[in-house]
Every structure is written in C-alpha cells, then in structure tokens.
N, C-alpha and C positions, 0 to 999 in steps of 0.2 A: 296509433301513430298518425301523425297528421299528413296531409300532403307533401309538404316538404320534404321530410323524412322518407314517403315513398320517391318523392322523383331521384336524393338523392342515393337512394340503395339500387336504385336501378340505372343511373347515371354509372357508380361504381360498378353495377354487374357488368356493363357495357364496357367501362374503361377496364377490368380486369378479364373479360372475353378479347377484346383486342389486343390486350398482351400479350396474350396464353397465343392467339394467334402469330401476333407477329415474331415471336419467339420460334414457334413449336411448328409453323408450315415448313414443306422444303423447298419450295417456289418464290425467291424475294419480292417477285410483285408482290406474289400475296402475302408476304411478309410486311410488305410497304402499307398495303390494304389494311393489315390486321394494325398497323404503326396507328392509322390515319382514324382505325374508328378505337381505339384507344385514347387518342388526344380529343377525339369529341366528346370521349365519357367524361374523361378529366374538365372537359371548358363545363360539361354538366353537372358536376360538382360542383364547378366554381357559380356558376348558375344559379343554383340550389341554396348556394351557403349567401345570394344579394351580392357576389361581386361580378357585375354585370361584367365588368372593364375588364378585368381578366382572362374571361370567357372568350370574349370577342379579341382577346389576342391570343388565348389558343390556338382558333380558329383560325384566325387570320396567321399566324406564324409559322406552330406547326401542322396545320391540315393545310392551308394555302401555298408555304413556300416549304417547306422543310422535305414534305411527305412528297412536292412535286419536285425537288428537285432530287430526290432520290428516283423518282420515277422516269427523271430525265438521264441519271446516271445507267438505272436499268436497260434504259434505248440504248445504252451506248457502250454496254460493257454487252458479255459473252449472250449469246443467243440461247433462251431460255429451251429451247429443242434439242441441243447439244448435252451428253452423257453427262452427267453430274459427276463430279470427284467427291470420294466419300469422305466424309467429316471424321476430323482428327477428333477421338474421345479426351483426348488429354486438353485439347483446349477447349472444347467442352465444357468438363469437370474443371478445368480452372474458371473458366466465366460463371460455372451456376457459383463455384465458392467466393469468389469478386463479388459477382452479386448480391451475396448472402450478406457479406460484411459490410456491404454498403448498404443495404437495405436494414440491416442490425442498427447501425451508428445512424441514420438517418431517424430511425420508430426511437432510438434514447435519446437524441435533438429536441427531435417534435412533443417527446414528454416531457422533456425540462425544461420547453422556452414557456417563458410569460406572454400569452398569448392578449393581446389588446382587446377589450370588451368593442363589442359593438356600440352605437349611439344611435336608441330607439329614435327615430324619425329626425337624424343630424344628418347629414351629409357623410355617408359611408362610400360615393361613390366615384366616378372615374379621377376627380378632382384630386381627391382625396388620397385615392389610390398612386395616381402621379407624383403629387407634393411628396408624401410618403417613399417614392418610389426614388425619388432625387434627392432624397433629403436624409431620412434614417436607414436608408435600405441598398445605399447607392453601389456596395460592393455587390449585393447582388443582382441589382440591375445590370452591372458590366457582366456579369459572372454570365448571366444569359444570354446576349451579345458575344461573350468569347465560345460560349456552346452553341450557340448560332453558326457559328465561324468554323466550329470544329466538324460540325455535320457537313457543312460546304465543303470541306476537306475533305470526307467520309466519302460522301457524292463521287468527289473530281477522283480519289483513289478507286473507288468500284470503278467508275467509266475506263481508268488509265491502265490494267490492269495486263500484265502479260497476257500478250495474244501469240499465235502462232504463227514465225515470220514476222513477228517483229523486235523478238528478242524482249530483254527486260526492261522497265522504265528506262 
C-alpha cells in the first residue's frame, strides 16, 4: 500500500474515533471535542484524495466555527456539574434507526454516482473546485450553507434551554 493509502486509513481511523466519541461520551464538551477531531479526520481524507480546498474548509468551517460555536452554546446552557437527567431510550433507538437509513441511502448514492476522473497534472484544485462548486454543484453548495444555518440554530437552542426560574422559552 502506498503512502497515501496509509495516511488515508488512518485520516479515516481518526475521523471514525471522533464519531464513536462524539456520539458515545456523556459530557457534551467532550462530545463537541469528539465532533471537532472527527471533522479533522474527514479534512484528512480530503487531504489524502489532492483536494486541498476542501480540507482547508473543513477546518476552517467546521473545526473553527461550527465545533466553537457549539462550545460557545456549552458556556451558556446548563452547568456541566449539575445531575444529568437520564436519556430517553426511545429516542435513542429512534436516532441510531434515523441514522441507519441515512447512512443506507447515502453508501446507494455514493455507489451510483458517476464519479469525475481526476486530471493527472491539470488543474484539480481550489479553482476548479470553486467553478465546480458554483457551477454544477450549486444545490449543494447552498445545501451546506443551509446546514451551517441549522447548527447556528442547534447552538442558540442548547444555550436557550429551560432553566430553573425562568420558565420555558
């Protein structure tokens, strides 16, 4: 196996330790923690496979804004020292089955799309990536922008969250 092949099996080990964490801790920092080195495995993926420009918007989007501003909602919602309330199994078992199905329909997508050959020493990169990005790709480019939007939301609901003495939203 050549190098690349190892950085990206262990880019993945990384990106799927950080799931397993951010999923599986009972502490949301460290849930946040486990979010933040989950998206560095995934920019090491993207890494890995020559899309530099990708990478560096992992990073920069969700490790730099996404992962802090759930860390900023953390400050601001319930005091991590305070008794936990024990997790509903029922929604639980509905989120791992959510997940499942979106994780199913997602691995039959990624088998059926006609994926674009690289172009040995042409211009594969941020350029490219861009043009592409506003050009054939443009629903998904919003699409990400609107999941940007919805995390902000995510955030502002943790921080807003019934407190004691203050009644509900």
């Amino acid at each position: 196996m050549s190098v690349a092949g190892w950085i990206f099996l262990a880019s993945a080990a990384v990106a799927l330790s950080g799931a397993l964490l951010a999923v599986g801790l009972r502490n949301i920092f460290h849930n946040i923690l486990g979010f933040a080195l989950a998206m560095l495995g995934v920019a090491g993926i993207f890494a890995s496979l020559g899309s530099d420009f990708l990478a560096a918007v992992f990073v920069l989007v969700y490790v730099g804004a996404v992962a802090i501003a759930m860390v900023y909602a953390v400050m601001l919602s319930h005091p991590l020292d305070q008794p936990h309330r024990p997790r509903n199994r029922g929604k639980i078992l509905a989120a791992a089955v959510v997940s499942a199905g979106v994780a199913m329909t997602l691995w039959r997508v990624l088998q059926q799309a006609q994926w674009p050959a690289l172009v040995p020493g042409g211009d594969n990169g941020a350029a490219l990536t861009g043009t592409r990005f506003l050009t054939d790709y443009v629903l998904a480019f919003e699409l990400v922008s609107v999941l940007l939007l919805v995390a902000m939301m995510g955030a502002i609901m943790v921080a807003r969250r019934a407190r004691p003495g203050r009644g509900t939203w």
